[in-house]
N, C-alpha and C positions, 0 to 999 in steps of 0.2 A: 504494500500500500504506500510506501513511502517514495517508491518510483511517481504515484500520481502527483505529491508532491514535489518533484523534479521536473515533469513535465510541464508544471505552469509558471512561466514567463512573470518576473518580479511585481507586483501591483503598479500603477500608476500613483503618484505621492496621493496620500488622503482620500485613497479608494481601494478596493479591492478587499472582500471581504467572505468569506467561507463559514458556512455555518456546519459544525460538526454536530454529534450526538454522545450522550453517555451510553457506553454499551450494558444489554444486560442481557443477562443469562450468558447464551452460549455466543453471544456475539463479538466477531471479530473487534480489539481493544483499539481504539481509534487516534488514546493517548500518544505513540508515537506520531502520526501522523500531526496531532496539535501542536506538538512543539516545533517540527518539520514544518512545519505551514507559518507559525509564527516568526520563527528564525528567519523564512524569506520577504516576511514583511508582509504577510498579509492577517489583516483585523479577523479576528476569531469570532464568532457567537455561539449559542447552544439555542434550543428552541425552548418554548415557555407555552404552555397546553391554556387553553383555555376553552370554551363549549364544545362539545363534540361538532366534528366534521366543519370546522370553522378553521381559517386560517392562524398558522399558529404566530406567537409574536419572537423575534428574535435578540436576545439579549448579549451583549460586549461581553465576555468571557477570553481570560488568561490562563493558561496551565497554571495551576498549581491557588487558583482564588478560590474561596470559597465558594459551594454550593448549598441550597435550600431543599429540602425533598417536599413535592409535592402533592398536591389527597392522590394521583397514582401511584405516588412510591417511584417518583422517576426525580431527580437530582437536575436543577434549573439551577440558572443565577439570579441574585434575588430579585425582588420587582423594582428595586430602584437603580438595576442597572442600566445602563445604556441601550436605547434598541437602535438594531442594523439593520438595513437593507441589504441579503447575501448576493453575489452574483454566481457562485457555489455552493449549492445544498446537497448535503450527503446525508441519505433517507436510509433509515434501519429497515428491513427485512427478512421475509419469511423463506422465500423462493422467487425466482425471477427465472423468464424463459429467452429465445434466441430472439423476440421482435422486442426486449428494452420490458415488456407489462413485469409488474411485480405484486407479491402478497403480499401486504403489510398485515399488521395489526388489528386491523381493524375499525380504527377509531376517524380514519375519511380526515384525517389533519392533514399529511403530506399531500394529499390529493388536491385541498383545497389550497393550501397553501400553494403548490408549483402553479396550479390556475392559474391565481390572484397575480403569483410573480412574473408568470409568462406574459399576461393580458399588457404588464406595465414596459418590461424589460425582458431581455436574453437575459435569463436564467438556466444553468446545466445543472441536471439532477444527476446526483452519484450517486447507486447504490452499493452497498458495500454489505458481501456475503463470501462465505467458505464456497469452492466451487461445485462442492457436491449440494448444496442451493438450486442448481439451474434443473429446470423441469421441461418436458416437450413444450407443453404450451399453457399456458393459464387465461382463464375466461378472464374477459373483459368490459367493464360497465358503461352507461354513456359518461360519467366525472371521473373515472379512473384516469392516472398521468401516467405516463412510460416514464421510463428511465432516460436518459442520453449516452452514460456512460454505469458500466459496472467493472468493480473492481474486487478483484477476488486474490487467496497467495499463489493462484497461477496467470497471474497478471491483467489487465485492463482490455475492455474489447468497449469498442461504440456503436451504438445502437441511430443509426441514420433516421432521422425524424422523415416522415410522409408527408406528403404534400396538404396543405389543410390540416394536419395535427398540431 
């Protein structure tokens, strides 16, 4: 994972901002990745959950700053931290297939969020999964978001967006 941090060309001064995740469970740890990403100068956030299936809000986060656990049981930074607009959002998941669709959660937050961000700005979604993750194919809804890119420890593949998607 840390090659995707290689791959991206140094932020423009006072821009360039990646929102990562707290892993849980079995999910691949993103922490090296955070530091890698900051080191190159790009603004970090985490996401902050708010009504289901509603866009999530993204808050300024530093390796090693405190975090707040939320009524899920998922670790944000607190509500008076800084919010960012990401130009990089790396979405947790369940399973992802070869056309970029993925499983999440559940809870229709990524989904609304890449909308919201796509409708304003280029936004690239990364998912980030073990490679034994990828499945033939996974159904798809009319709000569900693809991926753009996944990255897995057998390295990074991109997912060509469709014409109209």
């Amino acid at each position: 994972m840390l090659a995707f941090a290689d791959g991206l060309p140094p932020p423009a001064p006072g821009r360039g901002a990646v929102s990562l995740y707290r892993a849980i469970g079995d999910e691949p740890d993103l922490d090296p990745l955070a530091a890698a990403l900051a080191a190159r100068g790009w603004r970090l956030a985490l996401p902050a959950i708010g009504a289901l299936a509603t866009p999530l809000a993204f808050r300024r986060w530093r390796p090693g700053e405190p975090l707040v656990r939320n009524a899920k049981g998922l670790d944000e930074p607190p509500q008076g931290a800084a919010t960012v607009e990401p130009d990089v959002v790396f979405v947790p998941l369940l399973a992802f297939d070869a056309r970029g669709a993925r499983l999440g959660y559940g809870g229709g937050y990524y989904d609304a969020t890449l909308r919201a961000l796509r409708a304003k700005k280029g936004v690239a979604a990364v998912g980030v999964a073990f490679a034994c993750a990828e499945v033939a194919a996974l159904p798809e809804g009319p709000v569900d978001e693809r991926l753009d890119r996944i990255v897995t420890e057998r390295g990074m593949r991109d997912f060509p967006r469709e014409a109209g998607a």
